[in-house]
Biotite code that builds the C-alpha atoms (Angstrom):
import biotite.structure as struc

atoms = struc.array([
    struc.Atom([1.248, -3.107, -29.598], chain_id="A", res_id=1, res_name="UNK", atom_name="CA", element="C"),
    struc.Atom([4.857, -1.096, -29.243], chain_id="A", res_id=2, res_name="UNK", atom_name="CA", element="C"),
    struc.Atom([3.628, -0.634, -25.613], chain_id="A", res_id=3, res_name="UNK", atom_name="CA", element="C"),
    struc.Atom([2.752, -3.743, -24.764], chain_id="A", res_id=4, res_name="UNK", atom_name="CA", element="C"),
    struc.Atom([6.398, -5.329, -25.605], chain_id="A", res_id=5, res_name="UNK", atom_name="CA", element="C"),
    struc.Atom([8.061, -2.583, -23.997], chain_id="A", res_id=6, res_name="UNK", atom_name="CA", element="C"),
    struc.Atom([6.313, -3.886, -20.699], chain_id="A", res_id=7, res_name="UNK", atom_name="CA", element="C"),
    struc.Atom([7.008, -7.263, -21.251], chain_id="A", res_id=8, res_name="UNK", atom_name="CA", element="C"),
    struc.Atom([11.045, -7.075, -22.101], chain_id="A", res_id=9, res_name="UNK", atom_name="CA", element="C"),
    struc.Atom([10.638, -5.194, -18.503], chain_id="A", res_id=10, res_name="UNK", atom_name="CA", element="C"),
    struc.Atom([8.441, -7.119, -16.689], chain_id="A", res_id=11, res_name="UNK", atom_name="CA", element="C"),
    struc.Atom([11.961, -9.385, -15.509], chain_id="A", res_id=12, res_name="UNK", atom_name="CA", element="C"),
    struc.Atom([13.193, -5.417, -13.792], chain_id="A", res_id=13, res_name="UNK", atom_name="CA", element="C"),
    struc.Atom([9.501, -5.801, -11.215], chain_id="A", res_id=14, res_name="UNK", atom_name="CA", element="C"),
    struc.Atom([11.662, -7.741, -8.752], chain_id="A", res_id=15, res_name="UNK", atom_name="CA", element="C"),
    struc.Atom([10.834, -7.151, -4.921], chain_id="A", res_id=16, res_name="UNK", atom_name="CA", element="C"),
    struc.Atom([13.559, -7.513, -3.022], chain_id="A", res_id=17, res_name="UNK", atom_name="CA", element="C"),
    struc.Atom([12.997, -8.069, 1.130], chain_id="A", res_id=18, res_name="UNK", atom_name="CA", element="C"),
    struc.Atom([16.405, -6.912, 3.036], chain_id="A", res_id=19, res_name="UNK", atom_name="CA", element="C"),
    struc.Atom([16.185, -8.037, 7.182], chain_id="A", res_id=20, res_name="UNK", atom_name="CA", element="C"),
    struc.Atom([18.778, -6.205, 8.989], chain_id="A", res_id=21, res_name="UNK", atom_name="CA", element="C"),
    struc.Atom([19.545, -9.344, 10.529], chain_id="A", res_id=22, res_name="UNK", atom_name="CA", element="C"),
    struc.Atom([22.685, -10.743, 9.602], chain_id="A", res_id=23, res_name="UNK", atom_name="CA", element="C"),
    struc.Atom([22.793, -12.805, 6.184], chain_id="A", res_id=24, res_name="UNK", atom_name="CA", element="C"),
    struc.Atom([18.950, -12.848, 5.763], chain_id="A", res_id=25, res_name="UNK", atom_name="CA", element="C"),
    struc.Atom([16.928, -11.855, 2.909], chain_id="A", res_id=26, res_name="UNK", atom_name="CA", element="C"),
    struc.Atom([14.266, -13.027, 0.188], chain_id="A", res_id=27, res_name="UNK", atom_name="CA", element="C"),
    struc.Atom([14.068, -12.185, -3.132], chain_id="A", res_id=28, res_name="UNK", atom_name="CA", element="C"),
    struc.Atom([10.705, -13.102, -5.787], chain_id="A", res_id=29, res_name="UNK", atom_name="CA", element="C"),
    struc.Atom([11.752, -12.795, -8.853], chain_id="A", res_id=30, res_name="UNK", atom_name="CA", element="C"),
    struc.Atom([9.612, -14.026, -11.974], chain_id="A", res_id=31, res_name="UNK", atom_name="CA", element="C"),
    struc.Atom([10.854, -18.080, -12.752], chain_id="A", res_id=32, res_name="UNK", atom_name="CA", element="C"),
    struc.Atom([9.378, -18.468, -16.585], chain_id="A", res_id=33, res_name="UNK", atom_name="CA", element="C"),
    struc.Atom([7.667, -16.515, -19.017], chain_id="A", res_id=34, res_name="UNK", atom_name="CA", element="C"),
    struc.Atom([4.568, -17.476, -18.583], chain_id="A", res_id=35, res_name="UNK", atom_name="CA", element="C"),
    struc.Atom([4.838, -16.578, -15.057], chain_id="A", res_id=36, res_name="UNK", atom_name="CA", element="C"),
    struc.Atom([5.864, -12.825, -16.808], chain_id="A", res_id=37, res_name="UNK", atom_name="CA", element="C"),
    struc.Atom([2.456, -13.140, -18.652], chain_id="A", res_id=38, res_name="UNK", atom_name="CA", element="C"),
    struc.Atom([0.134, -14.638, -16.322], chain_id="A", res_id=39, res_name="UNK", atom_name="CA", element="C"),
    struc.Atom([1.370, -13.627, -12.606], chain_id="A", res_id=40, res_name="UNK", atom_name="CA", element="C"),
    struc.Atom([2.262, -15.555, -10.034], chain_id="A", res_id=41, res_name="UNK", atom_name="CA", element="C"),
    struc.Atom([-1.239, -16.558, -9.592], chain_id="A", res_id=42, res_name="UNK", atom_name="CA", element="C"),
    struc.Atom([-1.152, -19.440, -12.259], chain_id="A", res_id=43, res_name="UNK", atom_name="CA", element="C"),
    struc.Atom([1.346, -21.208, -9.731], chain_id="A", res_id=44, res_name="UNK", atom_name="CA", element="C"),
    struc.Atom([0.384, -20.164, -6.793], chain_id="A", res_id=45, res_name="UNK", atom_name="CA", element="C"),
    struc.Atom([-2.840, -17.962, -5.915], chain_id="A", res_id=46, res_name="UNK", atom_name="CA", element="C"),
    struc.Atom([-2.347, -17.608, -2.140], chain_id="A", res_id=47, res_name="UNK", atom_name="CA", element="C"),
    struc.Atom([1.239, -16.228, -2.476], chain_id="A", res_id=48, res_name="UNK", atom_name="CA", element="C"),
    struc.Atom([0.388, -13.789, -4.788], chain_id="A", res_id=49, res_name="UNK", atom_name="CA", element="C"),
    struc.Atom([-2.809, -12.285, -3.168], chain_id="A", res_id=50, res_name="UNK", atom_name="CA", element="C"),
    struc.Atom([-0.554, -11.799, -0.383], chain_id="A", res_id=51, res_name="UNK", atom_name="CA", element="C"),
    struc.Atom([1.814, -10.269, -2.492], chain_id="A", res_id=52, res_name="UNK", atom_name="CA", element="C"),
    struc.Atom([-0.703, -7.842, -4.075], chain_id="A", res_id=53, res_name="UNK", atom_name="CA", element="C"),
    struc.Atom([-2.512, -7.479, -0.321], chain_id="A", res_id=54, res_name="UNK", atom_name="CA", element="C"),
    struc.Atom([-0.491, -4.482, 1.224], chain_id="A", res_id=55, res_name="UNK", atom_name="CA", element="C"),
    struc.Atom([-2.305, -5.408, 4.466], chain_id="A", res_id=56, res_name="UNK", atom_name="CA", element="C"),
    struc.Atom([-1.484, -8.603, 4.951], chain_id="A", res_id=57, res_name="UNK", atom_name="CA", element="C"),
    struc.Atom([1.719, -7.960, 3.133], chain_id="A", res_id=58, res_name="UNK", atom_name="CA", element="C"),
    struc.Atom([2.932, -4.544, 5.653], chain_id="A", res_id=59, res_name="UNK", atom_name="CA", element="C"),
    struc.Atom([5.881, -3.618, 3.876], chain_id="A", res_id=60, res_name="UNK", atom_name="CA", element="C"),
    struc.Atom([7.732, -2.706, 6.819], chain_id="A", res_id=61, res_name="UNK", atom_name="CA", element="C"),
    struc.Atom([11.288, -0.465, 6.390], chain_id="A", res_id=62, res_name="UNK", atom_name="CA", element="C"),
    struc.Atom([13.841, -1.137, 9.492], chain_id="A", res_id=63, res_name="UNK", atom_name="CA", element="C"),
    struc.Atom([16.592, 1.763, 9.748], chain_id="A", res_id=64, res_name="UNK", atom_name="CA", element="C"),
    struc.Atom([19.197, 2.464, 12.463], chain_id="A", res_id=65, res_name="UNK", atom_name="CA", element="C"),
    struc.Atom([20.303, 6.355, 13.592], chain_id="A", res_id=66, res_name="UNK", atom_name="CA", element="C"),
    struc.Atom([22.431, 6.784, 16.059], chain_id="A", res_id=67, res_name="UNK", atom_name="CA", element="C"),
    struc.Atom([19.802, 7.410, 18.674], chain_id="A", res_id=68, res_name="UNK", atom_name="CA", element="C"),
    struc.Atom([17.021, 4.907, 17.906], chain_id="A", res_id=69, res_name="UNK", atom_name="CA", element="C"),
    struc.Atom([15.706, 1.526, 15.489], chain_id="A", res_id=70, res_name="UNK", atom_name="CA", element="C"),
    struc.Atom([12.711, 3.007, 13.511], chain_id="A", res_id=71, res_name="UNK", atom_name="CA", element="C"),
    struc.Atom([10.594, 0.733, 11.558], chain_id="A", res_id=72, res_name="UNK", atom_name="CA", element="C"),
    struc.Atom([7.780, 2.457, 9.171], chain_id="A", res_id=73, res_name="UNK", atom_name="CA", element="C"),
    struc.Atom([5.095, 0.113, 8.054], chain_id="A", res_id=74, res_name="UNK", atom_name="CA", element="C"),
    struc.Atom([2.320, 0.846, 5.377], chain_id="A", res_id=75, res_name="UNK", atom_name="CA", element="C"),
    struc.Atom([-1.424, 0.119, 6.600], chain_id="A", res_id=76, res_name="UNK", atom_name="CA", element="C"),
    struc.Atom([-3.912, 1.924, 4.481], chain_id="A", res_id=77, res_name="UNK", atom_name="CA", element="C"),
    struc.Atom([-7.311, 2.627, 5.149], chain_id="A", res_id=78, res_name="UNK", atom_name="CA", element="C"),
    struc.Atom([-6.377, 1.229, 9.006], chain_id="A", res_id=79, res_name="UNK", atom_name="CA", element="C"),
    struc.Atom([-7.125, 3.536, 12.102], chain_id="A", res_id=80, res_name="UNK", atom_name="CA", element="C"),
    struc.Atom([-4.928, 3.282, 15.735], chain_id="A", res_id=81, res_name="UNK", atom_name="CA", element="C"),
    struc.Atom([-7.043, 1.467, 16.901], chain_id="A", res_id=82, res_name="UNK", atom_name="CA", element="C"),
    struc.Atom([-6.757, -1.699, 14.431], chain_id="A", res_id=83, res_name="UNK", atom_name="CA", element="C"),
    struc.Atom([-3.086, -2.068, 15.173], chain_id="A", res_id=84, res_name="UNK", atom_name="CA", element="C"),
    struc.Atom([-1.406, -3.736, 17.931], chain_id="A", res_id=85, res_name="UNK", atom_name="CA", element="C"),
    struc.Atom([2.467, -2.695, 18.605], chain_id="A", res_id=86, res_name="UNK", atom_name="CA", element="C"),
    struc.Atom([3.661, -4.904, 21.183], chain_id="A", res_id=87, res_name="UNK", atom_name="CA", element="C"),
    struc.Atom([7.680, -6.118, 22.698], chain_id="A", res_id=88, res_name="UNK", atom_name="CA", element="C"),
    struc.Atom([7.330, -9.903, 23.194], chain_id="A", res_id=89, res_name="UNK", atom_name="CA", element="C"),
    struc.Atom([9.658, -12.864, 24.065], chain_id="A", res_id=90, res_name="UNK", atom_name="CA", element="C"),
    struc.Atom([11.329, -10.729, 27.203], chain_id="A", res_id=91, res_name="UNK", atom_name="CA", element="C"),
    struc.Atom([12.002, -7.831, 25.344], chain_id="A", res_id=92, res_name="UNK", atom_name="CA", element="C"),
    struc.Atom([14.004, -9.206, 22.602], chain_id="A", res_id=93, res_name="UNK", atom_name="CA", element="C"),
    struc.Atom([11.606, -8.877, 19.592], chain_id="A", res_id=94, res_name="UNK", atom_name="CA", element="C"),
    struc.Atom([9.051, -6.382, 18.293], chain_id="A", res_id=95, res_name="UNK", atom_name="CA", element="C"),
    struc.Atom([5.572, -7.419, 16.810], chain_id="A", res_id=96, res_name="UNK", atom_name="CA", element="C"),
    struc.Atom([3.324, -5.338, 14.870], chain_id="A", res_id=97, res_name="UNK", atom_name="CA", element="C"),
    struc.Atom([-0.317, -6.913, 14.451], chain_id="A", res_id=98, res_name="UNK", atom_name="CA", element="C"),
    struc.Atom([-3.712, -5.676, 12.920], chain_id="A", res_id=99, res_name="UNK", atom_name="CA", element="C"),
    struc.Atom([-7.068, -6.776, 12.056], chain_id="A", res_id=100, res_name="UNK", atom_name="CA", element="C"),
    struc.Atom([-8.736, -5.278, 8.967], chain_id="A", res_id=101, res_name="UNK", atom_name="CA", element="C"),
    struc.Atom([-12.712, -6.074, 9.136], chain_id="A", res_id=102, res_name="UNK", atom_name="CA", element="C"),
    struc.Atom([-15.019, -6.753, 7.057], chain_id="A", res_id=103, res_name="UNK", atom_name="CA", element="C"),
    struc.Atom([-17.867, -4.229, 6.103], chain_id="A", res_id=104, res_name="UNK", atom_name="CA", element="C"),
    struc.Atom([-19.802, -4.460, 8.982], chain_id="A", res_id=105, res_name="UNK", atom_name="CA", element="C"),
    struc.Atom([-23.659, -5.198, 7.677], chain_id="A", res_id=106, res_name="UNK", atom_name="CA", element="C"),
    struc.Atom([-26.179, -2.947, 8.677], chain_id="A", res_id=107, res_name="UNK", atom_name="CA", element="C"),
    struc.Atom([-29.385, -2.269, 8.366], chain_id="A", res_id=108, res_name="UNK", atom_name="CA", element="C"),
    struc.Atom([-28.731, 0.485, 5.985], chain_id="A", res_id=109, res_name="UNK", atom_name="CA", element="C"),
    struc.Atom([-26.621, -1.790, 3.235], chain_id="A", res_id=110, res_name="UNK", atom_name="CA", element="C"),
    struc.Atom([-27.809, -5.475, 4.207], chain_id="A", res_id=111, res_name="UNK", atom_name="CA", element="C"),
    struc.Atom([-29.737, -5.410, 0.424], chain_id="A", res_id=112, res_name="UNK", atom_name="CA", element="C"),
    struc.Atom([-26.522, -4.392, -1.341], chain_id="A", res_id=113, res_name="UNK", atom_name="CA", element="C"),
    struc.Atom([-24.732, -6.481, -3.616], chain_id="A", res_id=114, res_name="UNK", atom_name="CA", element="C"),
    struc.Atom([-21.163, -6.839, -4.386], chain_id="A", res_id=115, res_name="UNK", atom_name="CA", element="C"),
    struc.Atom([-19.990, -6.775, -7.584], chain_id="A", res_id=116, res_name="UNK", atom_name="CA", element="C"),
    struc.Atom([-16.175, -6.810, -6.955], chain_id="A", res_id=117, res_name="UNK", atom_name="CA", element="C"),
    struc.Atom([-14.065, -6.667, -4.116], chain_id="A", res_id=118, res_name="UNK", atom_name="CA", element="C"),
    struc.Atom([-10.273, -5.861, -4.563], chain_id="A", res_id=119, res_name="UNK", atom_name="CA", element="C"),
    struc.Atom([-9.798, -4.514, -0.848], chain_id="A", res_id=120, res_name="UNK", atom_name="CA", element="C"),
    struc.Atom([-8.084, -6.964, 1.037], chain_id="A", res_id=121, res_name="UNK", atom_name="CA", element="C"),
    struc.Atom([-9.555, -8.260, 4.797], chain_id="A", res_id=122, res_name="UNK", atom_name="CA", element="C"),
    struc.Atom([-7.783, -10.040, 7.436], chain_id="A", res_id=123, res_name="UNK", atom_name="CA", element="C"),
    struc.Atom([-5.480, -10.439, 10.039], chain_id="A", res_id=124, res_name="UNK", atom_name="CA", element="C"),
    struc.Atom([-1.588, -9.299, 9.674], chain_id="A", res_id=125, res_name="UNK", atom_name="CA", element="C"),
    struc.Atom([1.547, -10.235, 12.106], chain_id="A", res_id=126, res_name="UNK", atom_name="CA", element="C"),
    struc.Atom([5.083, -8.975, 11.573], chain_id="A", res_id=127, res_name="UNK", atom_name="CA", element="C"),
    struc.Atom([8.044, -9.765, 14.001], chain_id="A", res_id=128, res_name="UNK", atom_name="CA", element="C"),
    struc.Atom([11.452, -7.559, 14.199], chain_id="A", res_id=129, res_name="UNK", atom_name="CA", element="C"),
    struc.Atom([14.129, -9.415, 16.264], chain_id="A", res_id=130, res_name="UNK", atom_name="CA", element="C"),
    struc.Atom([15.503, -6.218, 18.612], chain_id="A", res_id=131, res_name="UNK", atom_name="CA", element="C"),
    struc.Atom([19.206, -5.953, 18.602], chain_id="A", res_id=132, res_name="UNK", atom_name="CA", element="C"),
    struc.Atom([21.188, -6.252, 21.806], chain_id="A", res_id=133, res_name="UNK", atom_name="CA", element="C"),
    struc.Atom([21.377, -2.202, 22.144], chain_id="A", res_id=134, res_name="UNK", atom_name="CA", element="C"),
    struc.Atom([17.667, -1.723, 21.748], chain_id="A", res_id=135, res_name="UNK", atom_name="CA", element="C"),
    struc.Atom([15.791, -0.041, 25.056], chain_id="A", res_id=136, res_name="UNK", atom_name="CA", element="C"),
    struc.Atom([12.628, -2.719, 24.601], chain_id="A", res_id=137, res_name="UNK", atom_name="CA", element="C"),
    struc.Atom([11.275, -0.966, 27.597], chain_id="A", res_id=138, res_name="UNK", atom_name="CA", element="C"),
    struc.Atom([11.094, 2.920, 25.963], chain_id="A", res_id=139, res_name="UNK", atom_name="CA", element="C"),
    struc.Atom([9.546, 1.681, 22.829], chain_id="A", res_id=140, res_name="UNK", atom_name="CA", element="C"),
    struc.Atom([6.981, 4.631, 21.251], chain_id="A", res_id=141, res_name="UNK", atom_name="CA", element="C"),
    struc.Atom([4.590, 4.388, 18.203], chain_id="A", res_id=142, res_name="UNK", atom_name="CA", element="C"),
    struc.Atom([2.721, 6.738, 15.938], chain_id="A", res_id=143, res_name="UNK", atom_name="CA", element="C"),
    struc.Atom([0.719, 6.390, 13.107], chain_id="A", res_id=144, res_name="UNK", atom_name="CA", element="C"),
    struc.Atom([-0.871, 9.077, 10.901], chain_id="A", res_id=145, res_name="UNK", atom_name="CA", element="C"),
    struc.Atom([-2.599, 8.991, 7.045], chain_id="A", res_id=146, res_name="UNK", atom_name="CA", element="C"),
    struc.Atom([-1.811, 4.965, 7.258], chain_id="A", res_id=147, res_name="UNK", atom_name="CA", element="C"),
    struc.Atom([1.961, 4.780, 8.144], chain_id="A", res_id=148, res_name="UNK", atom_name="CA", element="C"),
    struc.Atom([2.928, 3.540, 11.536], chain_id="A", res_id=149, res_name="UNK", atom_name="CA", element="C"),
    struc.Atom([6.394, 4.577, 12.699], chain_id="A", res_id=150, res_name="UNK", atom_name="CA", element="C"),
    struc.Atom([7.545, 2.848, 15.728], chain_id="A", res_id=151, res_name="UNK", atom_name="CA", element="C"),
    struc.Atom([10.742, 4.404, 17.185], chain_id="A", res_id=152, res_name="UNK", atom_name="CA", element="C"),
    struc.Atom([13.167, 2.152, 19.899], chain_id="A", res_id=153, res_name="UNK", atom_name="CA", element="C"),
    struc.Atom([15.433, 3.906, 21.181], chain_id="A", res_id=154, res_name="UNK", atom_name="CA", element="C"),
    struc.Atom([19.618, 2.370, 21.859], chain_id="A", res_id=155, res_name="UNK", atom_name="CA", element="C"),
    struc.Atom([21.211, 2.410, 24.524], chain_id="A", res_id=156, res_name="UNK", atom_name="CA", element="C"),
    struc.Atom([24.791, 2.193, 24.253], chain_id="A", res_id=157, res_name="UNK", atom_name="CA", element="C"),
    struc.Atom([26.154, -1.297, 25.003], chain_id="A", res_id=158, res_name="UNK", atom_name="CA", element="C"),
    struc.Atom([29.471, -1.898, 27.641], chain_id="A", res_id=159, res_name="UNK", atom_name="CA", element="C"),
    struc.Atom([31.940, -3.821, 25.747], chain_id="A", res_id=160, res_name="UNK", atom_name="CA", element="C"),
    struc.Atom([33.334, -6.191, 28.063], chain_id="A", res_id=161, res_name="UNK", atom_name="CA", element="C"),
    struc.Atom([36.544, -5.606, 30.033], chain_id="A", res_id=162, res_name="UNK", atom_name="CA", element="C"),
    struc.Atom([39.570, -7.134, 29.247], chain_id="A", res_id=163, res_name="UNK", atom_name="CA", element="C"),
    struc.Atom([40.868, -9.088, 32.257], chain_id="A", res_id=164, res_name="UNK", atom_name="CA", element="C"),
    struc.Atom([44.472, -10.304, 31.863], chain_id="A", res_id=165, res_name="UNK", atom_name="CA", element="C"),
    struc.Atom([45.290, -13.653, 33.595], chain_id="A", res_id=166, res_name="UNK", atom_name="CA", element="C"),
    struc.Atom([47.742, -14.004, 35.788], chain_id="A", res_id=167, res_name="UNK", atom_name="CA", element="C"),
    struc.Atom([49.679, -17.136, 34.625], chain_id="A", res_id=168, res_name="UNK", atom_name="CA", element="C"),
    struc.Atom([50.780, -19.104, 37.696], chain_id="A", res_id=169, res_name="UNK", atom_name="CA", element="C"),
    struc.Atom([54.076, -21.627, 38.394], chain_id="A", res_id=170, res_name="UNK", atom_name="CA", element="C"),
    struc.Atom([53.437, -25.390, 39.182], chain_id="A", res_id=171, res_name="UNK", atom_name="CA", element="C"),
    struc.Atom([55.658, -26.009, 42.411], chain_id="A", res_id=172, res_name="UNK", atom_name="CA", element="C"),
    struc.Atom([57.769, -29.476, 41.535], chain_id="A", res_id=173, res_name="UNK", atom_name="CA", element="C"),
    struc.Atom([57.667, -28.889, 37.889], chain_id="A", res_id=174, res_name="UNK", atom_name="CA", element="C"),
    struc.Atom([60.995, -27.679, 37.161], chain_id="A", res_id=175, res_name="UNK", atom_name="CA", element="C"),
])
């Protein structure tokens, strides 16, 4: 019983918190009642939090900046290479990472099974990283071992633009 009301008085700290590196942008869930603290998000909305608990369709994705290169690392378990789709799109300027995880494909060697409960989570997944202005869109590389996809974009440095100093000229007759 001691246990149990040590989780809830911390239930309100299991806050997910998504930062964009995009200026001014982010979203925060945090839990709205207590019965939302007890229940889930599910009473209010089921979708959002299957998508929530789905780290598939979720793909927590982390953006961070060196000075060489954008990398982005996203979480797909149990998905090979060959599931996900890396891809620049929209001339360059943004980055999309898409997958497809099946379901069980039904063979002749499990077509009399029967499911009892299914907590792995199917489906399609998109994500979409607007590229800064220094990103080289056209040297993108991607990786993925055990899962975890790392996608590396190299910078390029960007020209600032040159100062030009305008000559101010005199208006004959204006004197």
């Amino acid at each position: 019983m001691q246990e149990s009301s040590r989780q809830l008085s911390t239930s309100h700290l299991n806050t997910r918190t998504h930062h964009s590196p995009s200026p001014h942008i982010f979203y925060s869930k945090t839990s709205m009642s207590l019965i939302s603290q007890l229940c889930g998000d599910e009473i209010f909305d089921p979708f959002l939090s299957m998508i929530n608990k789905c780290p598939v369709l979720n793909t927590p994705t982390d953006w961070k900046e060196t000075p060489d290169a954008h990398i982005f690392v996203s979480d797909l378990p149990g998905l090979k290479k060959e599931q996900v789709t890396v891809e620049v799109v929209d001339e360059g300027k943004v980055l999309q990472i898409s997958g497809d995880r099946k379901n069980e494909e039904i063979s002749e060697d499990n077509k009399n099974d029967k499911w009892h409960h299914v907590e792995r989570c199917r489906g399609k997944f998109l994500r979409r990283f607007r590229l800064p202005g220094n990103a080289k869109s056209d040297e993108v590389k991607a990786s993925m071992e055990n899962g975890v996809l790392v996608v590396t974009v190299p910078k390029q440095e960007v020209k600032k633009p040159e100062k030009k100093v305008i000559e101010i000229e005199e208006i004959k007759g204006s004197e």
